[in-house]
VEXLOVO-826312 format. One record per residue: residue in three letters; residue number from 1; x negated, y, z of N, C-alpha, C in turn. Coordinates in steps of 0.02 Angstrom, whole numbers, plus 32768, in hexadecimal, padded with zeros to 4 digits. Example, Ala and Ser with C-alpha at 12.3 -4.5 7.8 and 13.67 -1.06 7.14 Angstrom:
! VEXLOVO-826312
ALA/1/7D6C/7EE4/8186/7D99/7F1F/8186/7D6C/7F5B/8186;
SER/2/7D7E/7F90/8162/7D54/7FCB/8165/7D7B/8002/818A;
//
This chain:
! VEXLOVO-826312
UNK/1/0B01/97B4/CE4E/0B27/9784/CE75/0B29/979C/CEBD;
UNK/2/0B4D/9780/CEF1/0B63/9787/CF23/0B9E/9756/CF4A;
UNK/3/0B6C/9762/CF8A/0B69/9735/CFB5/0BBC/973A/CFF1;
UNK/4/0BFC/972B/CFE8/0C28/973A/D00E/0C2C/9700/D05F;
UNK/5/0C1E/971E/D08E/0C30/96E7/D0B3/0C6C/970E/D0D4;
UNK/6/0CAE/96E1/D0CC/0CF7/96F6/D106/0CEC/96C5/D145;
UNK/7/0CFF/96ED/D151/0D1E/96C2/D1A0/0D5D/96D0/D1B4;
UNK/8/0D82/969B/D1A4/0DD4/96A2/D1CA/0DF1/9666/D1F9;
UNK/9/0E2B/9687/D200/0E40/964A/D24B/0E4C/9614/D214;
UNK/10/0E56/95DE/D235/0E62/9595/D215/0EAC/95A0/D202;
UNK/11/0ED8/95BE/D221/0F06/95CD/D214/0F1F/95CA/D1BD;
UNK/12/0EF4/9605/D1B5/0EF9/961E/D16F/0ED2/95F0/D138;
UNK/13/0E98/95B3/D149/0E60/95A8/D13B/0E8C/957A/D0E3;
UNK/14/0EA7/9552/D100/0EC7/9535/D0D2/0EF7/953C/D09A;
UNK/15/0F10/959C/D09F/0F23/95AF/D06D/0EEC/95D5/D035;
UNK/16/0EC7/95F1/D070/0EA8/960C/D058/0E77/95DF/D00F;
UNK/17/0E74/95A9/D033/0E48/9589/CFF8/0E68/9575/CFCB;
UNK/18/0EB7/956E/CFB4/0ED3/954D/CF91/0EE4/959E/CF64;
UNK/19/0ECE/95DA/CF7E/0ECD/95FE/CF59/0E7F/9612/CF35;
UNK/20/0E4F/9606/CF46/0E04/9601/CF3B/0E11/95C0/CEEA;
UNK/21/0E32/9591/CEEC/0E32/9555/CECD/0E5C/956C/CE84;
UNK/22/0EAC/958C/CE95/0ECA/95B0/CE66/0EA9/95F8/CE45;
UNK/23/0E66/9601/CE63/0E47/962E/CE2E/0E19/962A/CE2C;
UNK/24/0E03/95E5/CE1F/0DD4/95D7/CE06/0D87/95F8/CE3F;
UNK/25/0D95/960E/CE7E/0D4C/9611/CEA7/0D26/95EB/CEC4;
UNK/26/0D04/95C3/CEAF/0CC9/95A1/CED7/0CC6/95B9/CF27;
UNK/27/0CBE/957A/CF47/0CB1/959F/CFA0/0C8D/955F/CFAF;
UNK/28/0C75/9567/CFF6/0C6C/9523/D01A/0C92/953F/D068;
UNK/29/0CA5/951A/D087/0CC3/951C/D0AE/0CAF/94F2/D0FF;
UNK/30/0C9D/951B/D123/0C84/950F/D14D/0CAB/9507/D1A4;
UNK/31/0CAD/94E4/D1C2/0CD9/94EC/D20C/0CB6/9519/D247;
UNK/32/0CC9/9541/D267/0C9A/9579/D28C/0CC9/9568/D2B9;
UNK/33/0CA7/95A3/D2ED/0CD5/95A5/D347/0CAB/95E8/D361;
UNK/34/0CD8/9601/D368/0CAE/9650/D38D/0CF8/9686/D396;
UNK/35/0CE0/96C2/D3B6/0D07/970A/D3C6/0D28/96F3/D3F6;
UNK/36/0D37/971D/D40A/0D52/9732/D448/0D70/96EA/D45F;
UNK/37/0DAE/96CD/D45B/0DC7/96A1/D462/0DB7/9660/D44D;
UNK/38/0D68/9655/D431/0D4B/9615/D42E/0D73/95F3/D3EF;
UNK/39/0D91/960E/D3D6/0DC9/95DD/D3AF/0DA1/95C2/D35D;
UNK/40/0DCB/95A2/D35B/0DB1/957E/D318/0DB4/959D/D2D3;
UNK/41/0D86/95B5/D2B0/0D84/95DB/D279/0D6D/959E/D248;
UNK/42/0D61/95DC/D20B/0D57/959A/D1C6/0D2B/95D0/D1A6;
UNK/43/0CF4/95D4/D196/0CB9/95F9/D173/0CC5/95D9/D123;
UNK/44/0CCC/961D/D105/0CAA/960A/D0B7/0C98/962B/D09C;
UNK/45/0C5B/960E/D070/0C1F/962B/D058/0C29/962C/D00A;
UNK/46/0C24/9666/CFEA/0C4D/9656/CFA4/0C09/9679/CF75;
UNK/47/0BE2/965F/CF3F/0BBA/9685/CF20/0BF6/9695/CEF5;
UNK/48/0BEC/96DC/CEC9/0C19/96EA/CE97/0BF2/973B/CE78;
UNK/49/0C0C/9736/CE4C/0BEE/9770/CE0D/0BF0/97B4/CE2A;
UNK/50/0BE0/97CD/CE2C/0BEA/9831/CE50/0C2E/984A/CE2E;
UNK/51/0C52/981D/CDEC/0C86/983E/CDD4/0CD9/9831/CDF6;
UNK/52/0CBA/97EE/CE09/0CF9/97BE/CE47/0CF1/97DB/CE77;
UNK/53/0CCA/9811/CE9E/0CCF/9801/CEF4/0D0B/981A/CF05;
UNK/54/0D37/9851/CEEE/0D51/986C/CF05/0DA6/9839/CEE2;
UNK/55/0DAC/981E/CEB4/0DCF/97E6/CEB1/0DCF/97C7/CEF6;
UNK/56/0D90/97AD/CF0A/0D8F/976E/CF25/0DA1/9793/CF74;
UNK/57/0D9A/97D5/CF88/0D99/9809/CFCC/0DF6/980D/CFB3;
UNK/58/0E01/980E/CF86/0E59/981F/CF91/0E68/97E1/CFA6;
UNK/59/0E7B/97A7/CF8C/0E84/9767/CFAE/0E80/975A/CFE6;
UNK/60/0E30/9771/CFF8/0E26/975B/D040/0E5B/977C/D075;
UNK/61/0E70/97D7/D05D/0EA0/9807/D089/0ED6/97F9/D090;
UNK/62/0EDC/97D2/D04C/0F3D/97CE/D049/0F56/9769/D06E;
UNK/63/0F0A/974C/D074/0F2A/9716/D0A3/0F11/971D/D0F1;
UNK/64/0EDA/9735/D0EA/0ED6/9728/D138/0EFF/974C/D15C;
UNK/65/0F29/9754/D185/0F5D/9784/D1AD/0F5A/977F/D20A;
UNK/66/0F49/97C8/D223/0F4C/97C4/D268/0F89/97C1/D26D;
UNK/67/0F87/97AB/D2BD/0FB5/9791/D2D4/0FB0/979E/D321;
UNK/68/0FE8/9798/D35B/0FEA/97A0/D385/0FE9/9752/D3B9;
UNK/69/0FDD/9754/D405/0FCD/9724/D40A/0FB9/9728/D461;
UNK/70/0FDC/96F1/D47B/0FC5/96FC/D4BD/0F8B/96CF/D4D6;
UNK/71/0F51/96F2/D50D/0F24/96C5/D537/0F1C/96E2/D56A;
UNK/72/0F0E/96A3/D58A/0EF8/96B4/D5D5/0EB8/96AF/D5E9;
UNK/73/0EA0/96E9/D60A/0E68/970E/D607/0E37/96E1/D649;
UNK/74/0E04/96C4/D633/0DE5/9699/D670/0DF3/96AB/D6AA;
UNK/75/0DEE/9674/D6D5/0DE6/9679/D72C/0D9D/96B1/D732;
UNK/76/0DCB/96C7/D77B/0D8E/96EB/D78A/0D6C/96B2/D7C7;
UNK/77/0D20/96C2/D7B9/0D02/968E/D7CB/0CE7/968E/D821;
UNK/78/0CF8/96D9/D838/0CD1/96ED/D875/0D17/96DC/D8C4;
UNK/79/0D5E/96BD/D88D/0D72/969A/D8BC/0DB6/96CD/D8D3;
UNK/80/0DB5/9717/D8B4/0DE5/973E/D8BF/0E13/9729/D8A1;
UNK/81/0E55/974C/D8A4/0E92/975D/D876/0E97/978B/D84F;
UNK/82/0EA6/9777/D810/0E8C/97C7/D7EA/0EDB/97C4/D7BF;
UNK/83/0EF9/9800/D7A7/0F34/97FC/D781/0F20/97F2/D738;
UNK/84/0ED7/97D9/D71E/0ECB/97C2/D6EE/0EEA/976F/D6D9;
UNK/85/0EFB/975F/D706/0F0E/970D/D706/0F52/9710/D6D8;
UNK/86/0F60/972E/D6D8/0F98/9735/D6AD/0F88/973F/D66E;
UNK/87/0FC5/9718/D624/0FBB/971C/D5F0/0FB2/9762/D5C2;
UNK/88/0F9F/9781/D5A9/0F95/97BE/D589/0FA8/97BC/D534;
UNK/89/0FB7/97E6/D510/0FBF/97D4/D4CF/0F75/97F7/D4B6;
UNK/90/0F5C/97DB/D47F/0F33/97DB/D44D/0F31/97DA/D401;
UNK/91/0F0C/97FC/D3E8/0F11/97F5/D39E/0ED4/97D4/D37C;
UNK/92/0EF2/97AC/D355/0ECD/9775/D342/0ECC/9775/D2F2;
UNK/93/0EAF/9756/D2C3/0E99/9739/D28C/0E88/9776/D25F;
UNK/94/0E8E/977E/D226/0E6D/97AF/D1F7/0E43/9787/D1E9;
UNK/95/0E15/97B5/D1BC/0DC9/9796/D1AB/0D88/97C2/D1B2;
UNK/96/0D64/97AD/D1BA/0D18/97C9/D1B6/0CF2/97AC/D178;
UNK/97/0CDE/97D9/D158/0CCD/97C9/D119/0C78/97EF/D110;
UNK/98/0C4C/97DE/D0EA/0C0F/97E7/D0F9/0C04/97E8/D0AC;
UNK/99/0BF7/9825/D07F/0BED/97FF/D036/0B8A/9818/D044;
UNK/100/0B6B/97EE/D016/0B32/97F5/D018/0B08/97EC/CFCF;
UNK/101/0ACA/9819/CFCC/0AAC/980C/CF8C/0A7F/97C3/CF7A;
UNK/102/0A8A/97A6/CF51/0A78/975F/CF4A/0A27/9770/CF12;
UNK/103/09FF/973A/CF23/09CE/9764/CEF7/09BA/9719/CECC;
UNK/104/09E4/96E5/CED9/09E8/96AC/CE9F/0A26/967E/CEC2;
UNK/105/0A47/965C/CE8F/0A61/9627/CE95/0A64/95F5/CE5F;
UNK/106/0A65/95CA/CE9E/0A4C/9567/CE64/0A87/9546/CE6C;
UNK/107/0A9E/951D/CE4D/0AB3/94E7/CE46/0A9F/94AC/CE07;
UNK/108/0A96/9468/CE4F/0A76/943D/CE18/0A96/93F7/CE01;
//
């Protein structure tokens, strides 16, 4: 067994699980906030067989999708003008995926 945790933008969070559901993968689904841009992610933690992971790793590639995206880069705090104040483009979402060796799982 093995332990998948994804992390993708919220964006994607809700297809993604309605594709987890149409094949039959168990997840739990968790609300996160982190990287660079603080933004709102969706963690899920999926136990599944060593023969699924790579099932369950295509799914995850073919929904989560970067994307482009503008922010504006904090004030500078020491009171200057910096040409950072201005919006910049960024690339955003994908996934980070973590598979791991599980050394039991319960359900009761």
């Amino acid at each position: 067994m093995k332990l998948i945790i994804a992390i993708v933008q919220n964006k994607d969070a809700s297809k993604l699980q309605n594709e987890f559901v149409k094949n039959n993968i168990p997840e739990t689904k968790l609300s996160t906030t982190g990287g660079f841009l603080r933004s709102g992610n969706t963690t899920y933690m999926i136990g599944i067989k060593d023969e699924r992971v790579s099932e369950v790793l295509d799914i995850i590639k073919n929904i989560s999708r970067t994307r482009e995206q503008y922010m504006t880069p904090p004030v500078n705090l020491d009171g200057g003008v910096s040409d950072a104040s201005y919006p910049v483009k960024v690339q955003v979402g994908g996934a980070t995926v973590m598979v791991l060796p599980m050394d039991s799982f319960y359900q009761f």
